[in-house]
ZARO-31255 format. One line per 3 residues: number of its first residue (from 1); their letters; for each residue x, y, z of N, C-alpha, C, O. Coordinates in nm, 2 decimals. Atoms other than C-alpha are relative to their C-alpha. Layout:
NUM = A = X:Y:Z:X:Y:Z:X:Y:Z:X:Y:Z  ...
***
This chain:
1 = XXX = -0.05:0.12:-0.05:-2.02:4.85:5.02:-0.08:-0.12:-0.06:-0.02:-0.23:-0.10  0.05:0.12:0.08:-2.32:4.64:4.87:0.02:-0.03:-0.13:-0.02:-0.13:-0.19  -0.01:-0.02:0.17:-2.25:4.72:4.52:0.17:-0.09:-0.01:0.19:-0.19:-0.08
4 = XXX = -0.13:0.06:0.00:-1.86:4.62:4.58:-0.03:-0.17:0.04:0.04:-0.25:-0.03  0.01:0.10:-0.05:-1.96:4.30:4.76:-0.06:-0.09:-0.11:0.01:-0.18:-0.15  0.04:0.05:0.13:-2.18:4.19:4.47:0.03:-0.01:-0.15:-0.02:-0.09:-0.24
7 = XXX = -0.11:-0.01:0.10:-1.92:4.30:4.22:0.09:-0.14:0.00:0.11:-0.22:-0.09  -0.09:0.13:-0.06:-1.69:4.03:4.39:-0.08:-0.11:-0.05:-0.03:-0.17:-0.15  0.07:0.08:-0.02:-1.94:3.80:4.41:-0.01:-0.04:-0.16:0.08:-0.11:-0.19
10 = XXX = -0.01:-0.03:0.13:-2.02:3.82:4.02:0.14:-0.03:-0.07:0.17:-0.10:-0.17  -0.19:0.00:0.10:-1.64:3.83:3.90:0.00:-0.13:0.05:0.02:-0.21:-0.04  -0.04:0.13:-0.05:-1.60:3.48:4.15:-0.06:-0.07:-0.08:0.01:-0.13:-0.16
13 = XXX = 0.09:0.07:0.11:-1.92:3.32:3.97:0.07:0.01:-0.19:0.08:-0.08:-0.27  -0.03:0.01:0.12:-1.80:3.43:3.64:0.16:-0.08:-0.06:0.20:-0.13:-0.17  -0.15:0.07:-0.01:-1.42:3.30:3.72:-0.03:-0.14:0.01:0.06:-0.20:-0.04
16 = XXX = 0.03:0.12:-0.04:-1.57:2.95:3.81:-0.07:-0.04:-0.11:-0.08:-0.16:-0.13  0.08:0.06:0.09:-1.79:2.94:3.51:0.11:-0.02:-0.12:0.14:-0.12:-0.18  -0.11:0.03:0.10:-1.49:3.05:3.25:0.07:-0.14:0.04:0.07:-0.22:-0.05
19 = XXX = -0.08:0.15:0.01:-1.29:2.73:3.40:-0.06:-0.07:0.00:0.01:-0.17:-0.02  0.04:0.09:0.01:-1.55:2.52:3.42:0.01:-0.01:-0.16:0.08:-0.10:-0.21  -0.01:0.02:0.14:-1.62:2.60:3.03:0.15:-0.05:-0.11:0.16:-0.11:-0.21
22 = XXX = -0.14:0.02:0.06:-1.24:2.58:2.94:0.02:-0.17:0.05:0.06:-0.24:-0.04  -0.03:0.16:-0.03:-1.22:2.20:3.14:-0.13:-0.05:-0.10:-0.12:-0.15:-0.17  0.08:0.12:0.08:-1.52:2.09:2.96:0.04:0.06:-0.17:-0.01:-0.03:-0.24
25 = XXX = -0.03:0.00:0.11:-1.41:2.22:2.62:0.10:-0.04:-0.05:0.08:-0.10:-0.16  -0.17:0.08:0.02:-1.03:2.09:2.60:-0.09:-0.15:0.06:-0.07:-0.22:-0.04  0.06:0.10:0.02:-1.22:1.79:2.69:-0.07:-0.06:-0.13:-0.02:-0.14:-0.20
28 = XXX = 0.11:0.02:0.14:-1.47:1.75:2.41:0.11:0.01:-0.12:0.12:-0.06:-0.23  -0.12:-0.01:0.16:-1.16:1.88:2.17:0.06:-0.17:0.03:0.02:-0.26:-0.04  -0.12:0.12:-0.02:-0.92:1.57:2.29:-0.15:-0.14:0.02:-0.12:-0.26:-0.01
31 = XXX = 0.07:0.19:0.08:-1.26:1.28:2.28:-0.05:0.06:-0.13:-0.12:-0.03:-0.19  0.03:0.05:0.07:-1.33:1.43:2.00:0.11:-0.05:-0.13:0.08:-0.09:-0.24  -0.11:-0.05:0.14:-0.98:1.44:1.79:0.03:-0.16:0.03:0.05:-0.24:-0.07
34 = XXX = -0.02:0.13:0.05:-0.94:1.07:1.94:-0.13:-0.10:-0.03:-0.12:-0.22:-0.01  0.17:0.10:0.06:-1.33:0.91:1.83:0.08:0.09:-0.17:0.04:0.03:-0.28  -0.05:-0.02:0.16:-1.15:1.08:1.49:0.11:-0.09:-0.02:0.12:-0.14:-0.14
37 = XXX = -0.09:0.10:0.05:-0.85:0.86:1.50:-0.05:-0.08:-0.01:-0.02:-0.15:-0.12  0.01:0.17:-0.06:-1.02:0.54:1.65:-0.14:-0.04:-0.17:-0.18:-0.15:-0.21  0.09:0.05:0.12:-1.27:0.59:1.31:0.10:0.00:-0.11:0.05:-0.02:-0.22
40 = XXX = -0.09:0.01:0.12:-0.99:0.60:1.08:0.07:-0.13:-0.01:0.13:-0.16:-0.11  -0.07:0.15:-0.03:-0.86:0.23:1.24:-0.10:-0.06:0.00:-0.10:-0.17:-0.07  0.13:0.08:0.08:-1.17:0.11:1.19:-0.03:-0.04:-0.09:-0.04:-0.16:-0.12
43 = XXX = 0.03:-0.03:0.14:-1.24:0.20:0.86:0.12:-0.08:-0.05:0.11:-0.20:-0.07  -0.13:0.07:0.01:-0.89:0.09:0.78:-0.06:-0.18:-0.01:-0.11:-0.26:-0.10  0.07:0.14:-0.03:-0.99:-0.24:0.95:-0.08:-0.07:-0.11:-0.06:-0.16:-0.19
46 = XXX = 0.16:0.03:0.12:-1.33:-0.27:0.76:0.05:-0.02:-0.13:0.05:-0.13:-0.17  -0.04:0.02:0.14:-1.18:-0.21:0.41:0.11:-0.12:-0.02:0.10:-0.19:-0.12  -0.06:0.15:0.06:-0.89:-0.48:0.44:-0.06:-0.11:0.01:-0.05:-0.21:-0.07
49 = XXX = 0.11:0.13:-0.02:-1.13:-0.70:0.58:-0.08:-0.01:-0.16:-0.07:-0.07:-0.26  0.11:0.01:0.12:-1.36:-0.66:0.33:0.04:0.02:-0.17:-0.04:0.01:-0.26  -0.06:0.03:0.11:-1.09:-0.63:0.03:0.03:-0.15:0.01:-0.01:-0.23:-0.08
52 = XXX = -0.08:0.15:-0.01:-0.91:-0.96:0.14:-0.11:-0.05:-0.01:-0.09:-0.11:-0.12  0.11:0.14:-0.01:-1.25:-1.18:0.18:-0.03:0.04:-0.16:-0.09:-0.06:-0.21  0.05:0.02:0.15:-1.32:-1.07:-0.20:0.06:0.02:-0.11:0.02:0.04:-0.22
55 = XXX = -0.11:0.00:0.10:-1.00:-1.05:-0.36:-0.02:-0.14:-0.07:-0.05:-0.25:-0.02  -0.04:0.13:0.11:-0.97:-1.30:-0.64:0.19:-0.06:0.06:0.24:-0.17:0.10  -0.17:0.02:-0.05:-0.56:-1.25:-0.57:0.05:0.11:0.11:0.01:0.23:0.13
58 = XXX = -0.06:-0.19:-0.10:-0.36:-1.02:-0.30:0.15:-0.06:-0.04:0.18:-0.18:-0.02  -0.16:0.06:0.02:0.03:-1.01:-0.41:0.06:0.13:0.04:0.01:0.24:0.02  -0.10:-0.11:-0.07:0.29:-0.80:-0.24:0.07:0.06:-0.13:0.12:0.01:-0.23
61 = XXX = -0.06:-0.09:0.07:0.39:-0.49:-0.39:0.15:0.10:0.03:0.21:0.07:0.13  -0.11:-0.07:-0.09:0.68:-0.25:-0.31:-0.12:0.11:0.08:-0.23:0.16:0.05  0.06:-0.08:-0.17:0.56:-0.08:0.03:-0.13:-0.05:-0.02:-0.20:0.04:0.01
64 = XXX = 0.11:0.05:-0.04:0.25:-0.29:0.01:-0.06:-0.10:-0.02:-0.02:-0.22:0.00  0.06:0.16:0.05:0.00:-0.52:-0.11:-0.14:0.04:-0.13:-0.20:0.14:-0.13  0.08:-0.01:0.09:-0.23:-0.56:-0.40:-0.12:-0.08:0.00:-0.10:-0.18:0.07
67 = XXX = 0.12:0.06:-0.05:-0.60:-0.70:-0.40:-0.02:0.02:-0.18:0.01:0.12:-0.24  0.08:0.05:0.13:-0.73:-0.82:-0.75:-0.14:-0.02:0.01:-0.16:-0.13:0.05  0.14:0.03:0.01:-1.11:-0.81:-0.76:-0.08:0.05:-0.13:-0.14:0.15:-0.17
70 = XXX = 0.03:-0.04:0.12:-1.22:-0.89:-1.09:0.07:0.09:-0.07:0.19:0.10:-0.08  -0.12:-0.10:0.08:-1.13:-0.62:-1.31:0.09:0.13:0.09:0.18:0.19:0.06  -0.03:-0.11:-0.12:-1.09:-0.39:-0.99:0.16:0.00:0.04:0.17:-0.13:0.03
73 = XXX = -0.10:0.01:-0.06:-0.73:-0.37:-0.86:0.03:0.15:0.13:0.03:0.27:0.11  0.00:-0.09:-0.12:-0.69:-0.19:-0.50:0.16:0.00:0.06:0.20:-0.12:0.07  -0.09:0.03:-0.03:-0.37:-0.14:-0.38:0.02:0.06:0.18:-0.03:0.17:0.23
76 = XXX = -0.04:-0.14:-0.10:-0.24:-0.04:-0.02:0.15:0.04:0.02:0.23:-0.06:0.02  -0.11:-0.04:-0.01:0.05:0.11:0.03:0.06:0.09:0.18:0.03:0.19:0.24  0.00:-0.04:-0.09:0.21:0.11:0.35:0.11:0.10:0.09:0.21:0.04:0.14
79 = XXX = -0.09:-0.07:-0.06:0.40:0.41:0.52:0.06:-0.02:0.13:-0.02:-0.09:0.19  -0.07:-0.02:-0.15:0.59:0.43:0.85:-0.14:0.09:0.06:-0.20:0.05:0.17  0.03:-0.11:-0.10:0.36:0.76:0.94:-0.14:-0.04:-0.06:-0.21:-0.06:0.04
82 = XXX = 0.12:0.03:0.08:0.02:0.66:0.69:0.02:-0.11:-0.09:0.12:-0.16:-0.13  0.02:0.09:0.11:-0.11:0.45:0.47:-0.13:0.04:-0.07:-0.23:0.09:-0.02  0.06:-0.04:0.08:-0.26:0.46:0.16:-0.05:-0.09:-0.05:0.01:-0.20:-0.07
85 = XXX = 0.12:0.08:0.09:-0.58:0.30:-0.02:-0.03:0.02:-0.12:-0.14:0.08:-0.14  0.03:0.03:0.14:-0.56:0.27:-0.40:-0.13:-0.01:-0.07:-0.14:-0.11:0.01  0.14:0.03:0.03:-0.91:0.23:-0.55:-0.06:0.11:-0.13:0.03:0.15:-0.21
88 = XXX = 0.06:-0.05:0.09:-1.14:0.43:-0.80:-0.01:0.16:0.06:-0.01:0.26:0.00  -0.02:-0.14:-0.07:-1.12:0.70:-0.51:0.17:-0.04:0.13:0.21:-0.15:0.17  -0.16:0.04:-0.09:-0.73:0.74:-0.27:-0.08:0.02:0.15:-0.16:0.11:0.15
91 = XXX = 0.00:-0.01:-0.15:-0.80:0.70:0.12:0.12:0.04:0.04:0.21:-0.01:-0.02  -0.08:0.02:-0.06:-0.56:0.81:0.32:-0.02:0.00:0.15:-0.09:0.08:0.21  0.02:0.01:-0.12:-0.50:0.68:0.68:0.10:0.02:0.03:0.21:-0.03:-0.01
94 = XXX = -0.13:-0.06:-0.08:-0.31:0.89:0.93:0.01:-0.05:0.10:-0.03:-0.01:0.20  -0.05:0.11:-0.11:-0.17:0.57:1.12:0.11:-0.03:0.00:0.16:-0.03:-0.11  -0.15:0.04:0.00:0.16:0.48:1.21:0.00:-0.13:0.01:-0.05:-0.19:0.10
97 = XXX = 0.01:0.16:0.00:0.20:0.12:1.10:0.18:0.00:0.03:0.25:0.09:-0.02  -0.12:0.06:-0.10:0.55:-0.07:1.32:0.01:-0.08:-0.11:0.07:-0.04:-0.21  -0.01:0.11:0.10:0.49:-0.39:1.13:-0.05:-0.04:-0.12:-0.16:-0.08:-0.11
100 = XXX = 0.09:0.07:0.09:0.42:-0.51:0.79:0.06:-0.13:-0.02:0.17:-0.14:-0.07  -0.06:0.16:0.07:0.46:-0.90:0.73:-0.08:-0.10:-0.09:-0.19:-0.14:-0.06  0.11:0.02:0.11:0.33:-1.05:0.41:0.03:-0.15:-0.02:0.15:-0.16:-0.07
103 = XXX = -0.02:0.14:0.01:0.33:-1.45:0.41:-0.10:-0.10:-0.08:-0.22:-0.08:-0.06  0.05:0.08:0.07:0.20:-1.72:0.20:0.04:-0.09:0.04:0.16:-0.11:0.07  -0.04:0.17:-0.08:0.17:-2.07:0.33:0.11:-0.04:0.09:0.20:-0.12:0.08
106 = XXX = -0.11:-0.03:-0.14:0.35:-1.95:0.67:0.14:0.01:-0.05:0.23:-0.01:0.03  -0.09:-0.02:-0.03:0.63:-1.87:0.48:-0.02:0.19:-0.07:-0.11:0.24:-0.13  0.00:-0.12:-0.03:0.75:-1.49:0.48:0.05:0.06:-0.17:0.15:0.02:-0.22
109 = XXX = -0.01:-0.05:0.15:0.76:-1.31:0.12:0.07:0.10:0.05:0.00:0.15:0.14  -0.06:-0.09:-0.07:1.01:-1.05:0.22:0.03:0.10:-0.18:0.02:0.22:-0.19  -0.07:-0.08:0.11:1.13:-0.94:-0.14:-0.12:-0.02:-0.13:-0.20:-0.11:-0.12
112 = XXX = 0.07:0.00:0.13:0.93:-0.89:-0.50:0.05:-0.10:-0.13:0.14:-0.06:-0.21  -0.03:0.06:0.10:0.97:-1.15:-0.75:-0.03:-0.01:-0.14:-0.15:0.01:-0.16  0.00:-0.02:0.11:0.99:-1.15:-1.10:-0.12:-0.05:-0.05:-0.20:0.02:-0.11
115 = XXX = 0.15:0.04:0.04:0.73:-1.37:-1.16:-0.11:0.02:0.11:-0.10:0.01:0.23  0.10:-0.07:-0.07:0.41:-1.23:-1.06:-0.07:-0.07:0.09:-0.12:-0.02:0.19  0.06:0.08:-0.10:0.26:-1.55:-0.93:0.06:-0.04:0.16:0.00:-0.07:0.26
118 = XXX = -0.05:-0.01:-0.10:0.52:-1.58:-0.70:-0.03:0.10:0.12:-0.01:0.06:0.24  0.03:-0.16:-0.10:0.42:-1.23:-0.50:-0.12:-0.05:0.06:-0.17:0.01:0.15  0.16:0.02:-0.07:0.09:-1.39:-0.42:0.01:-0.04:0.14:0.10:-0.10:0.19
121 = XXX = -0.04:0.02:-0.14:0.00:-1.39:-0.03:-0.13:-0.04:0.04:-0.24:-0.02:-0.01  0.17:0.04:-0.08:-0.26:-1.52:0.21:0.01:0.04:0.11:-0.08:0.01:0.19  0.04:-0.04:-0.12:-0.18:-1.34:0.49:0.07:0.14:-0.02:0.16:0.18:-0.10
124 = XXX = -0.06:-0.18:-0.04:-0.11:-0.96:0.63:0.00:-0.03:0.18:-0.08:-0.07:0.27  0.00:-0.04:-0.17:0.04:-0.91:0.96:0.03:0.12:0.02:0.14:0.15:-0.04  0.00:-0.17:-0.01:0.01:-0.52:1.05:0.01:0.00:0.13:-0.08:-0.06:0.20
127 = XXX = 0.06:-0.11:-0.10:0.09:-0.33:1.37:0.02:0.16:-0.01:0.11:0.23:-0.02  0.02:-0.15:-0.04:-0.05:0.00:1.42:0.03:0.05:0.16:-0.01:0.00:0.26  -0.02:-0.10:-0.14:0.08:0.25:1.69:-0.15:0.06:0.00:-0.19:0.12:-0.10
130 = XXX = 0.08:-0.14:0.00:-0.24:0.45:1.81:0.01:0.00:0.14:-0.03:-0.09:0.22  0.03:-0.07:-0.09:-0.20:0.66:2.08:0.12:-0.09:0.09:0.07:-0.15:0.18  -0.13:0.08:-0.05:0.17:0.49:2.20:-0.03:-0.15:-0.02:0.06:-0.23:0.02
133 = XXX = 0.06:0.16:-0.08:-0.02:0.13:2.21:0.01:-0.07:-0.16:-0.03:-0.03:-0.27  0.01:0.10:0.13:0.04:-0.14:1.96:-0.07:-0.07:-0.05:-0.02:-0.19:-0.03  0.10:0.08:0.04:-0.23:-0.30:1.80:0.05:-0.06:-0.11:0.10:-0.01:-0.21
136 = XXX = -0.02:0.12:0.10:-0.17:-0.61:1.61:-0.12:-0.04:-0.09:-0.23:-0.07:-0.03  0.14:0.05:0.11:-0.42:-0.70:1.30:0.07:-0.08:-0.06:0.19:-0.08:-0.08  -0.04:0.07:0.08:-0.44:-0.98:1.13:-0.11:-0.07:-0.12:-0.22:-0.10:-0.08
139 = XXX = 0.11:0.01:0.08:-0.61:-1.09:0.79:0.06:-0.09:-0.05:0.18:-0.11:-0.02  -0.01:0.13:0.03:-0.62:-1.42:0.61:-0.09:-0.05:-0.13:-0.21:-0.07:-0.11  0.04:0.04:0.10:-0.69:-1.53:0.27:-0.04:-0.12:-0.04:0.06:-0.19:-0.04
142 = XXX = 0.02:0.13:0.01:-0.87:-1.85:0.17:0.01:-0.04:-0.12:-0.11:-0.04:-0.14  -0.05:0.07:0.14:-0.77:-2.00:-0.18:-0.07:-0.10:-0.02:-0.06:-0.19:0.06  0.05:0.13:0.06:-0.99:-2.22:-0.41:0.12:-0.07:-0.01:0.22:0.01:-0.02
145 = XXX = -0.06:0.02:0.06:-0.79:-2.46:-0.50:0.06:-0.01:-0.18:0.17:-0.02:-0.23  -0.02:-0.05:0.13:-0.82:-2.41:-0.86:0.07:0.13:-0.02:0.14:0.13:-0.12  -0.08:-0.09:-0.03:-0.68:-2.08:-0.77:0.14:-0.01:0.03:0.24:0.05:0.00
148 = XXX = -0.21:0.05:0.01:-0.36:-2.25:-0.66:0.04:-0.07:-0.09:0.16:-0.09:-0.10  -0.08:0.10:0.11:-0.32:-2.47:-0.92:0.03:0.15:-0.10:0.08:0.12:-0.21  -0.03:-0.07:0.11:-0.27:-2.18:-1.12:0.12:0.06:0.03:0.18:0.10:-0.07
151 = XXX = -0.12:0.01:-0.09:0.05:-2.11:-0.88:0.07:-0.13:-0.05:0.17:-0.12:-0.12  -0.08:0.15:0.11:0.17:-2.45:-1.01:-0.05:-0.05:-0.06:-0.14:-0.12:-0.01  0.07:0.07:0.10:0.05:-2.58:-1.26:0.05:-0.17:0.02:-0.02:-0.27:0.00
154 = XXX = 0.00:0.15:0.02:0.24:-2.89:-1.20:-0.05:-0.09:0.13:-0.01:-0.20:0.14  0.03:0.02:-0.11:0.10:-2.94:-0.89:-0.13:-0.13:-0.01:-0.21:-0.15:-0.10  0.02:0.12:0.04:-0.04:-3.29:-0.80:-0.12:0.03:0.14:-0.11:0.10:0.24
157 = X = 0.12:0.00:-0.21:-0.40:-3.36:-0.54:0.07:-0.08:0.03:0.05:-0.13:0.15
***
């Protein structure tokens, strides 16, 4: 009867430790799969940040945008389900971007123009889906003006 009783006892403890281990494991999996998204919208973040403040030019491309630095050219290219970072090495970010809107001097560049200077932009408006939730980014280019006179040349101070 003591041997059965302690059998019990043992199987209960061991039943309580398997589900404790299964709730704290399916835990640890799901913070860690989203601290792996929320570094991929970061990073994301960081690199247009830190393209746009040192682009020479950014001009809209088909599905994206272009960054001129020096002899460097970075492109991103933006998907419905990802998007992609052009460079000396490809990134890819598995984000669902809603919005892309590419505007120069508040107005909206919607199409590719022939002439190249035309395509030039000073702003990105992006939203990303993560995790149903819409996050709005927004980045902003600042132009010497010798940089725009080169956009018009006939352009008057």
């Amino acid at each position: 009867m003591e041997i059965t009783v302690s059998m019990l006892l043992a199987a209960i403890v061991i039943g309580i430790t398997y589900t404790a281990y299964s709730i704290i494991s399916q835990s640890y999996i799901a913070y860690h799969n989203k601290n792996e998204d929320m570094t991929g919208l970061v990073r994301l973040d960081e690199l247009l940040k830190k393209d746009f403040s040192h682009a020479d030019t950014i001009s809209k491309v088909d599905n994206g945008i272009l960054c001129k630095i020096d002899t460097i050219s970075i492109t991103y290219e933006f998907q419905p389900e990802y998007t992609v970072r052009h460079s000396t090495i490809i990134d890819t970010f598995k984000l669902k971007t809603a919005d892309v809107n590419t505007l120069f001097e508040n107005q909206p560049i919607t199409e590719i123009n022939n002439i190249p200077e035309q395509n030039r932009l000073d702003e990105l408006d992006i939203t990303v889906l993560f995790h149903n939730e819409k996050i709005p980014y927004y980045y902003h280019k600042q132009y010497s003006s010798a940089s725009l006179a080169e956009r018009n040349p006939n352009a008057v101070n």
